[in-house]
C-alpha positions as CSV (number, residue, x, y, z in Angstrom):
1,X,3.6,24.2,-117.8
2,X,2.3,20.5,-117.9
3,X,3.8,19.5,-114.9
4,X,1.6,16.9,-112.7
5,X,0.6,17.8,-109.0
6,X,2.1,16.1,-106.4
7,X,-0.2,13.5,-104.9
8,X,-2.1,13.2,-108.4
9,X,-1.0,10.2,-109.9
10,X,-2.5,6.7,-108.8
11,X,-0.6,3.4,-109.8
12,X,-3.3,1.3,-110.0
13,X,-1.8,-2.3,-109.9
14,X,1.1,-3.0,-107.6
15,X,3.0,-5.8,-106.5
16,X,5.1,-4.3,-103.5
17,X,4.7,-7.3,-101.9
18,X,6.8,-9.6,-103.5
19,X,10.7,-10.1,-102.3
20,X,11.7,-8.2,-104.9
21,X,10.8,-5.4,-102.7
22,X,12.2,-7.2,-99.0
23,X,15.2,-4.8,-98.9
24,X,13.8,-1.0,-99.9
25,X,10.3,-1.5,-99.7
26,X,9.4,1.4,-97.5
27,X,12.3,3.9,-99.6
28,X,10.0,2.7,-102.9
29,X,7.3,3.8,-101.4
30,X,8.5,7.1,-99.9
31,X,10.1,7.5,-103.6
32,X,6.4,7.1,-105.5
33,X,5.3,9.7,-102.8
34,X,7.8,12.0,-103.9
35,X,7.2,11.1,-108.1
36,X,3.7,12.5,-107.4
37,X,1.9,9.1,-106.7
38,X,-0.8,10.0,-104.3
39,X,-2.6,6.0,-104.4
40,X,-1.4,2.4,-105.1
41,X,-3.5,-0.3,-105.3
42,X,-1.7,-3.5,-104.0
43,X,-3.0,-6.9,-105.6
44,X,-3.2,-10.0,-104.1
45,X,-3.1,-13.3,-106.7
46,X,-3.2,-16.4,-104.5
47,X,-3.5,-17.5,-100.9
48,X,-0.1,-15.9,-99.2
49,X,-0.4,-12.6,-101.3
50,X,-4.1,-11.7,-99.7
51,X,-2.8,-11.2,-96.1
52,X,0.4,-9.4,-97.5
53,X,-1.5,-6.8,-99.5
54,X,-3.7,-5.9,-97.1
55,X,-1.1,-6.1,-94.4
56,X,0.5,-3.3,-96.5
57,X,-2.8,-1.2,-96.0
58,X,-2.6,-1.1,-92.5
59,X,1.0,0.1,-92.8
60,X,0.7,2.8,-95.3
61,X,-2.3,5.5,-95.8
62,X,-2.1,5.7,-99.8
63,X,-2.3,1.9,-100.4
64,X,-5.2,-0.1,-100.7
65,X,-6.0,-3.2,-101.9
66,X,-7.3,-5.9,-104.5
67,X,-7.6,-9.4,-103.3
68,X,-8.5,-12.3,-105.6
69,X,-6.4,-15.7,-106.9
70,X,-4.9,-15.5,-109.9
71,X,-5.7,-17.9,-112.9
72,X,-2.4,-19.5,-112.1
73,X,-3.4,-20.7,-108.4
74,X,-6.8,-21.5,-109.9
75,X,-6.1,-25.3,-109.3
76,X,-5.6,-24.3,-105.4
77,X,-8.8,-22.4,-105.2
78,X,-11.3,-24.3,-102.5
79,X,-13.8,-23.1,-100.1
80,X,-11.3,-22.2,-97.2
81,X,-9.4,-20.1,-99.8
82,X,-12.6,-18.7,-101.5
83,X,-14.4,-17.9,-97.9
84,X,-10.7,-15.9,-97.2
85,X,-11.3,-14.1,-100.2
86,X,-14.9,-12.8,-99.2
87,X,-13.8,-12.2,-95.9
88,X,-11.1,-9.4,-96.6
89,X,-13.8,-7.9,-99.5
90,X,-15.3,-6.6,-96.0
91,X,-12.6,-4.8,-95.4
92,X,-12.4,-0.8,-95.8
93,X,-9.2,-0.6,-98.0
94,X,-9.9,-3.6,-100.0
95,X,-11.5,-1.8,-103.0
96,X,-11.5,-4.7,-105.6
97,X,-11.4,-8.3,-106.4
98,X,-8.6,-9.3,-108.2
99,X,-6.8,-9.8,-110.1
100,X,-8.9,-12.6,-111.7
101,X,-8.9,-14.2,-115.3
102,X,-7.8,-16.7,-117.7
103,X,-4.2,-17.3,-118.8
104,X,-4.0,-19.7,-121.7
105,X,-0.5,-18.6,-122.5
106,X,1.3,-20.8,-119.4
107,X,-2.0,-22.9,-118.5
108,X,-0.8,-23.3,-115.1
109,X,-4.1,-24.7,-114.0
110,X,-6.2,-26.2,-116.1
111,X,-8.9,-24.5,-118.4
112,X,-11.9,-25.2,-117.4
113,X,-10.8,-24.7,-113.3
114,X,-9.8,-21.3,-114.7
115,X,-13.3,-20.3,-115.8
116,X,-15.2,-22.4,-112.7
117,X,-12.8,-20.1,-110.3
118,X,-13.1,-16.8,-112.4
119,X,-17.1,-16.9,-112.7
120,X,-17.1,-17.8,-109.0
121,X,-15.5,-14.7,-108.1
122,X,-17.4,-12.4,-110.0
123,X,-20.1,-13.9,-108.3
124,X,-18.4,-12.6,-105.2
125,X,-17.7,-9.2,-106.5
126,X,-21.0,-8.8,-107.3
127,X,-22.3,-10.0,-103.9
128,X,-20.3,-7.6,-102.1
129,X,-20.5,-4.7,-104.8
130,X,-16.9,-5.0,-105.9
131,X,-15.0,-4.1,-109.4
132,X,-13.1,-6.5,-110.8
133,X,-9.2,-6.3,-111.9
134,X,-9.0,-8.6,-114.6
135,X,-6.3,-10.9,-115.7
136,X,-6.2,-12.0,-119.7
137,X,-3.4,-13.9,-121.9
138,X,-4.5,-15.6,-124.8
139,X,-7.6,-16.0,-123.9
140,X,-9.2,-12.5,-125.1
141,X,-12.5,-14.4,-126.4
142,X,-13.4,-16.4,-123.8
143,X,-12.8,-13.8,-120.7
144,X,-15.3,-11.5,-122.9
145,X,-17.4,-14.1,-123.3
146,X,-17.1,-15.4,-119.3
147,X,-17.8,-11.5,-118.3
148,X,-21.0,-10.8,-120.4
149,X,-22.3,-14.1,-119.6
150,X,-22.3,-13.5,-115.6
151,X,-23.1,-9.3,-116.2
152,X,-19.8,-8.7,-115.1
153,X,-20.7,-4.9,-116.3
154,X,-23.0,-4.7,-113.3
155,X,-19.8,-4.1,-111.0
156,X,-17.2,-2.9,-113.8
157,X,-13.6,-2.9,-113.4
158,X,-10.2,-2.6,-115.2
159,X,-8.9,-4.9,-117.8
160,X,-5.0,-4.9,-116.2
161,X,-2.0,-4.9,-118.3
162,X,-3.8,-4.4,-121.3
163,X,-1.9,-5.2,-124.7
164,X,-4.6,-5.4,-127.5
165,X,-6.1,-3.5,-130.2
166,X,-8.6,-1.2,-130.9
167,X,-11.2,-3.8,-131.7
168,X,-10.7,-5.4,-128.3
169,X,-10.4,-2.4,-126.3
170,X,-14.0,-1.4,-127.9
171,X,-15.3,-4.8,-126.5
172,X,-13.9,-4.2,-123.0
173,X,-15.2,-0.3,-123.1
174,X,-18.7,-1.2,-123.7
175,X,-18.6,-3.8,-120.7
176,X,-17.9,-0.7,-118.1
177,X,-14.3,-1.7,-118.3
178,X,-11.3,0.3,-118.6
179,X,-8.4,-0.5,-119.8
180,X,-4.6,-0.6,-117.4
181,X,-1.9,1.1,-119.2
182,X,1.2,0.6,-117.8
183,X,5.2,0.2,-119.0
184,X,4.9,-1.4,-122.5
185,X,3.1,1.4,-124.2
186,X,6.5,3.5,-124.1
187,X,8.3,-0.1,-126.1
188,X,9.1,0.7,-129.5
189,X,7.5,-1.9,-131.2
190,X,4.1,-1.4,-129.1
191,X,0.6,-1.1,-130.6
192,X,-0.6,0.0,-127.4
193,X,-0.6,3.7,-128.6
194,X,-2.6,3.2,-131.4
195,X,-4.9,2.1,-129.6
196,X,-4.3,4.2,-126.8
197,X,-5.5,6.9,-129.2
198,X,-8.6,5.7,-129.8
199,X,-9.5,6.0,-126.4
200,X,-11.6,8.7,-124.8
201,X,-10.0,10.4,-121.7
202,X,-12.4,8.2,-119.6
203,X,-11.5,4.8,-121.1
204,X,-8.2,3.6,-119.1
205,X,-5.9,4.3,-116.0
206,X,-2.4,4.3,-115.5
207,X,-0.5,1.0,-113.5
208,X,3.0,0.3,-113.0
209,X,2.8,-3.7,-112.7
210,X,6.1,-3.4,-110.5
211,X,8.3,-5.2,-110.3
212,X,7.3,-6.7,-113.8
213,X,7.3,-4.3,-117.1
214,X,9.1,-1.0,-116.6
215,X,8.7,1.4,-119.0
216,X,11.8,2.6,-121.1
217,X,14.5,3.9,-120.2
218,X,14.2,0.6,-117.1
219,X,13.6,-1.9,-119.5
220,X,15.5,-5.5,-118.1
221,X,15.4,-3.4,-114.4
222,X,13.1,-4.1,-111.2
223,X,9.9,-1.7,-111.8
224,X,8.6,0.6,-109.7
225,X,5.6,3.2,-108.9
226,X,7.6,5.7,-109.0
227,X,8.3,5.4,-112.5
228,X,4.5,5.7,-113.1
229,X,5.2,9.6,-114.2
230,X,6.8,8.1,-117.1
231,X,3.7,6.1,-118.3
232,X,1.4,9.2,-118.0
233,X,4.2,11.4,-120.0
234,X,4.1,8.7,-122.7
235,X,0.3,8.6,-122.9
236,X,0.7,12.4,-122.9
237,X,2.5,12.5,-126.2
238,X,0.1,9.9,-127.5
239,X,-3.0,11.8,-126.8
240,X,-1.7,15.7,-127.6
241,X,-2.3,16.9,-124.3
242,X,0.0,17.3,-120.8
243,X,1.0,14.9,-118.0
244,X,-1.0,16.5,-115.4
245,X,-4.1,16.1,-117.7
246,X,-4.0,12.1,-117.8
247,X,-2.9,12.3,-114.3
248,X,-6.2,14.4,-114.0
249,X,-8.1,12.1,-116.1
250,X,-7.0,8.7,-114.9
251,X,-7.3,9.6,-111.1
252,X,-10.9,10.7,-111.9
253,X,-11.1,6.9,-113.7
254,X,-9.5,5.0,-111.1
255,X,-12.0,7.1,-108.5
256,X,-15.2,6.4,-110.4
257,X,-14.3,2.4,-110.7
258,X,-12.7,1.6,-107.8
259,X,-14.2,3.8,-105.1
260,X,-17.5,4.1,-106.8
261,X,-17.3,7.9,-107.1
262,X,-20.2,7.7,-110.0
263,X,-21.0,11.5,-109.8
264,X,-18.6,14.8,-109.6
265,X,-20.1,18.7,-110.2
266,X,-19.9,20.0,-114.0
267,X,-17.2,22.7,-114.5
268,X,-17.9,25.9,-115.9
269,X,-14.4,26.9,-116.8
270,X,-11.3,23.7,-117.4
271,X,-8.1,23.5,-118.7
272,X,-6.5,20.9,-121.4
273,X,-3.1,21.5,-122.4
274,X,-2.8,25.5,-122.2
275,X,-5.5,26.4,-123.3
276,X,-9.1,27.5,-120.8
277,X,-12.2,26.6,-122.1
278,X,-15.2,27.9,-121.4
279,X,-18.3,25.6,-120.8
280,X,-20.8,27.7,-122.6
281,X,-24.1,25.6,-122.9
282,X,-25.6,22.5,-122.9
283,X,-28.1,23.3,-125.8
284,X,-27.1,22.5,-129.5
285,X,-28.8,22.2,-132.8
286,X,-26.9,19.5,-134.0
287,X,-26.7,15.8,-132.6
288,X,-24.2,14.7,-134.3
289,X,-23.9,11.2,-134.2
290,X,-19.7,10.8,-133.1
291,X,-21.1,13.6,-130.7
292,X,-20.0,12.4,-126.9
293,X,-22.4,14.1,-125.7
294,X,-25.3,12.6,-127.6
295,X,-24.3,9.5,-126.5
296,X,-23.9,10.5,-122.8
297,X,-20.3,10.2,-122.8
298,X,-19.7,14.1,-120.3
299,X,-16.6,13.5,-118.4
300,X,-13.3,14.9,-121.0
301,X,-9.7,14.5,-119.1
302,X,-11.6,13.9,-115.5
303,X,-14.2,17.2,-116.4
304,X,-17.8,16.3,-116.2
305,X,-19.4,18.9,-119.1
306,X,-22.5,18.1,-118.3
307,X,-24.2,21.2,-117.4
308,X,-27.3,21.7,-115.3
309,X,-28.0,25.2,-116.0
310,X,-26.0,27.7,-119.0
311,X,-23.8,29.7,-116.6
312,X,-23.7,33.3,-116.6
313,X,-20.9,36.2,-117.4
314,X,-20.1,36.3,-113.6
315,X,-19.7,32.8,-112.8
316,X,-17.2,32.5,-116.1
317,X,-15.1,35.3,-115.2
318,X,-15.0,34.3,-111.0
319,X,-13.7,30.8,-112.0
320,X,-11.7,32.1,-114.6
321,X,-9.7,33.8,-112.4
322,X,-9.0,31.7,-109.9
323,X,-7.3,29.3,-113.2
324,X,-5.3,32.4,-114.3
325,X,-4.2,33.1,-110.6
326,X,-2.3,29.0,-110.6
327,X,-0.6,29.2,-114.2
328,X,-0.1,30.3,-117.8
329,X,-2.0,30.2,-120.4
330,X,-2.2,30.0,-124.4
331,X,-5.7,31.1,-125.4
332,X,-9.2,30.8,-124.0
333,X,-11.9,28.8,-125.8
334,X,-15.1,29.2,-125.9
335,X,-16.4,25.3,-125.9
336,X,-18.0,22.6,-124.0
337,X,-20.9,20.3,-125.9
338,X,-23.3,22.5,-126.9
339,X,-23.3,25.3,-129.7
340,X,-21.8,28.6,-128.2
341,X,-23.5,31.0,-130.5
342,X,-27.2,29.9,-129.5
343,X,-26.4,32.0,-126.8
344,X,-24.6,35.1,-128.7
345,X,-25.5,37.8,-126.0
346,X,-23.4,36.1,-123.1
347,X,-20.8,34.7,-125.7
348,X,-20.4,38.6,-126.3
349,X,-20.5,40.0,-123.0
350,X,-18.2,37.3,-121.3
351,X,-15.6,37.6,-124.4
352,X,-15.5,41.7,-123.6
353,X,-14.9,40.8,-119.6
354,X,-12.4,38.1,-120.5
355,X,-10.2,40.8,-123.3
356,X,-8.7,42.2,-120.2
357,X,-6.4,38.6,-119.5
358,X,-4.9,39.5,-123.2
359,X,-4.9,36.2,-124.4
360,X,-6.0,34.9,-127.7
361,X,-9.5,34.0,-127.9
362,X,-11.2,31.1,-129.9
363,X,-14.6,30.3,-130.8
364,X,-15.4,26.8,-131.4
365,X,-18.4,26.7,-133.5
366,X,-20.7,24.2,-135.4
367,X,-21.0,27.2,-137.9
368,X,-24.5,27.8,-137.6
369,X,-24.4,31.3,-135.8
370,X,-25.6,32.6,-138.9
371,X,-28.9,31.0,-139.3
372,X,-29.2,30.8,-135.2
373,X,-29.7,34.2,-135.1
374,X,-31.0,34.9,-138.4
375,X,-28.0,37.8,-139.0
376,X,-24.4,38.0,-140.3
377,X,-22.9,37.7,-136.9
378,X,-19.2,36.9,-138.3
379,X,-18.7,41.2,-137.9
380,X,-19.4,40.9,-134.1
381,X,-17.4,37.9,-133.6
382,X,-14.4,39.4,-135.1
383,X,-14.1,42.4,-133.0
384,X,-13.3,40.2,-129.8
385,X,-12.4,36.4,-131.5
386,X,-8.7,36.0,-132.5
387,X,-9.8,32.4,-133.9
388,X,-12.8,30.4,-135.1
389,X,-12.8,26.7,-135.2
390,X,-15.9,25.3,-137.1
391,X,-17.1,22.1,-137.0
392,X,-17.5,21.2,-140.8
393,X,-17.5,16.9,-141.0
394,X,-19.2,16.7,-144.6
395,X,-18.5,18.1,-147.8
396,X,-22.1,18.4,-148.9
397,X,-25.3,18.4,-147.6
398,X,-27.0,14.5,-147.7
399,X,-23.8,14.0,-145.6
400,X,-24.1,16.7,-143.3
401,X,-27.9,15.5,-142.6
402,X,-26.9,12.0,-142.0
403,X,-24.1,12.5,-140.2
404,X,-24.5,15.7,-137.8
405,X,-28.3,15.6,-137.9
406,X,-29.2,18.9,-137.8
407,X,-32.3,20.7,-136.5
408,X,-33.0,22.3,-139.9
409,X,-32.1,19.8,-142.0
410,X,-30.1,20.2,-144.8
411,X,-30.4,24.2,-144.9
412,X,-27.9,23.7,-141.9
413,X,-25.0,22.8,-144.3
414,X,-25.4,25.5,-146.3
415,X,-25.5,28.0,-143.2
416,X,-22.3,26.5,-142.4
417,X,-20.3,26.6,-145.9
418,X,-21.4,30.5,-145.7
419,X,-20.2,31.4,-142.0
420,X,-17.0,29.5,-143.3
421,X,-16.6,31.4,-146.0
422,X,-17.1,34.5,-144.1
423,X,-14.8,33.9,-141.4
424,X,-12.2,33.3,-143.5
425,X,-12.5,36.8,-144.9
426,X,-12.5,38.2,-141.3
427,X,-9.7,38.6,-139.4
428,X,-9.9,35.6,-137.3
429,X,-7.7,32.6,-138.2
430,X,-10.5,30.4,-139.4
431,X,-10.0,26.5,-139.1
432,X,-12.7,23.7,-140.6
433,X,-12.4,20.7,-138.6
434,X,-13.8,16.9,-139.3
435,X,-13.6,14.1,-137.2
436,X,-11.9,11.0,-138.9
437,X,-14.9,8.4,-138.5
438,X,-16.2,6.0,-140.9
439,X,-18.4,7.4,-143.3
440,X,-16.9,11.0,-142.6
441,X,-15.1,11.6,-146.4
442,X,-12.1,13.4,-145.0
443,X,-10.8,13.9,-148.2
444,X,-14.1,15.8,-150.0
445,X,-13.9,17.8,-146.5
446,X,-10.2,19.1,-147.1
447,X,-11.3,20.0,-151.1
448,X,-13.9,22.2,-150.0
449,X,-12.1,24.2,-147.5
450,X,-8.8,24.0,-149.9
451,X,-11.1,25.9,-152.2
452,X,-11.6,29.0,-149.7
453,X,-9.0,31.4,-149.2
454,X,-7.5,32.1,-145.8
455,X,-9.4,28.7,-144.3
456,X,-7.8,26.3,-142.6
457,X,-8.4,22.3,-142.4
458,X,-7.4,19.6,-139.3
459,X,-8.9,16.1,-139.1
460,X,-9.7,15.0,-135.3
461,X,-9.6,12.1,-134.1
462,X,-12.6,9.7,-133.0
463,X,-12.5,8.4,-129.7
464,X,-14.5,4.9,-129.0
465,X,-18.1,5.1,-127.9
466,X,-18.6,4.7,-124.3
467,X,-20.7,1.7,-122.8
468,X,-24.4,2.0,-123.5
């Protein structure tokens, strides 16, 4: 259960072309084929690299390429090498230009060549409609800075080899960035998954930086792509989900930044962890203001939730199926961003069709089924629902108003204190969630369910907003 598809993982920044590599190149690379590593994306840095990288393109169909000179080799950069660098940017597998950036921590070249030589090739990756792979040591500020002044964001990218904190990942996210994650987020002393856990499913991708930074157990050892499955087991534990979904979700990532794949088809029915979740509706009368989908944020471990039209019994249960048919399962939930009980009839009917997988299942609920449909619903609901997850996020009602902003005002909160209350009389297991978000009072949450017998309470975790 958990395990990651072969082909599914991408190592996003490679450097197979140094010597390090000169005597089992090719077996590394038949070795990352065999760990599940589908793509690589060689980098070129300076002048020599450039042909090497994209020499390795030719020679293998899952490699492609970055090209760009490193902050480094900035004091080299002139216009034979710059008018080399546009030149392979034509080519097919050359997907990116990088990597690019400032390094203050060796200051190999000096400053201010480093910034002339990094805004002239964003220039070029926004002439030729490329993302950018960006290089940054000690020099977080000015990079930022750099990037929003040339509107960097127009063309996106991924911040490689990321090492910072929440607060700079935030800055990077809301310039179309995503962050690399690669070996030192599995190093003992690493903030990295801190961080790591503040980011949405959509927010970073997975790199090896081989030969430098291999994850534990290879620390002080060559790296290699094929120990990429041991990044994306690392981030598993981090985020509370499995391997193959941050395979899932940073392949999607790596797709929609470095091959431009901007749109993909919603899904009706997807899978996180063990559980199945059913993509019920679009439609909610809430918009909460942590809510991802208010703020346009519909792609969730490389799913795009975004649904055109509310599907129907038959579409559930055909796609259902097909899930069941490839693996096992825990419990089927019924989900996605809007509010499941604003349609109760198919809620009902598909929860009947569904009984005959015998497999737990959940309701997740803003708690205002009640009021919805103007009726005690909890009675119906426990006949087919083995669990109910409501969305509480405020222990009284200014709070709920401010923070969930719901369509009937502050009437909503009490709607939702009573279906709690109720369902935790019934025989569902009944759980009160809140999301742990400034201005949320986690604690005053936990009181009031505390104080209702056979209720449950679980914080959840806030994920960073995504670019405007």
């Amino acid at each position: 259960m958990g395990r990651i598809p072969p082909g599914m993982l991408v190592d996003t920044h490679v450097h197979l072309n140094m010597p390090h590599f000169d005597d089992d190149r090719r077996e590394a690379v038949r070795r990352a084929d065999q760990a599940g590593v589908g793509e690589m994306v060689a980098i070129g840095y300076d002048r020599d690299s450039i042909d090497q990288v994209t020499a390795l393109t030719a020679e293998y169909g899952g490699i492609y390429a970055a090209v760009g000179i490193h902050p480094h080799e900035a004091a080299d950069f002139d216009e034979e090498l710059e008018e080399r660098v546009k030149k392979n940017l034509l080519k097919k597998k050359v997907l990116a230009v990088g990597e690019i950036g400032l390094d203050y921590y060796r200051d190999l070249s000096p400053r201010d060549k480093q910034q002339e030589v990094l805004r002239k090739q964003i220039a070029a990756a926004q002439y030729f409609e490329k993302p950018l792979v960006i290089h940054c040591r000690d020099a977080f500020d000015d990079v930022i800075r750099i990037l929003d002044e040339e509107g960097a964001a127009e063309v996106g990218g991924i911040f490689h080899a990321f090492g910072g904190g929440i607060d700079e990942a935030r800055e990077i996210y809301g310039l179309g960035f995503v962050v690399g994650i690669g070996g030192p987020v599995t190093y003992r002393n690493s903030r990295l998954p801190e961080t790591l856990a503040a980011l949405p499913s959509s927010g970073f991708v997975l790199e090896t930086d081989c030969p430098y930074l291999p994850p534990v157990p290879y620390r002080g050892k060559r790296n290699e792509p094929s120990y990429l499955p041991l990044i994306a087991e690392k981030c598993a534990e981090v985020k509370g989900v499995f391997p193959r979904d941050i395979a899932r979700a940073t392949g999607r990532n790596y797709r929609r930044q470095l091959h431009g794949e901007k749109e993909i088809p919603p899904s009706l029915v997807y899978s996180i962890r063990d559980s199945l979740y059913i993509n019920t509706t679009g439609v909610c009368t809430n918009d909460c203001e942590f809510c991802a989908r208010s703020k346009k944020n519909n792609e969730l471990y490389g799913y795009n939730l975004d649904l055109i039209t509310d599907p129907d019994t038959e579409e559930i249960a055909g796609e259902l199926e097909d899930y069941i048919s490839e693996d096992d399962y825990g419990e089927i939930v019924f989900c996605g961003y809007g509010e499941p009980t604003t349609r109760l009839d198919f809620v009902l009917k598909t929860a009947r069709e569904l009984k005959k997988h015998n497999l737990p299942l959940r309701l997740n609920t803003n708690g205002q089924g009640n009021m919805i449909n103007r009726r005690d619903i909890v009675g119906q609901l426990e006949e087919l629902f083995d669990r109910v997850s409501i969305s509480l996020n405020a222990p009284d009602r200014e709070s709920y108003t401010r923070i969930c902003r719901p369509d009937a005002g502050g009437e909503a909160f009490d709607s939702v204190v009573d279906f709690l209350k109720k369902s935790a009389r019934s025989r569902m297991e009944c759980t009160a969630t809140a999301v742990e978000l400034p201005g949320v009072d986690i604690e005053g949450c936990r009181s009031l369910v505390q104080e209702i017998p056979g209720a449950d309470f679980r914080v959840r975790t806030y994920h960073l907003d995504p670019p405007a």
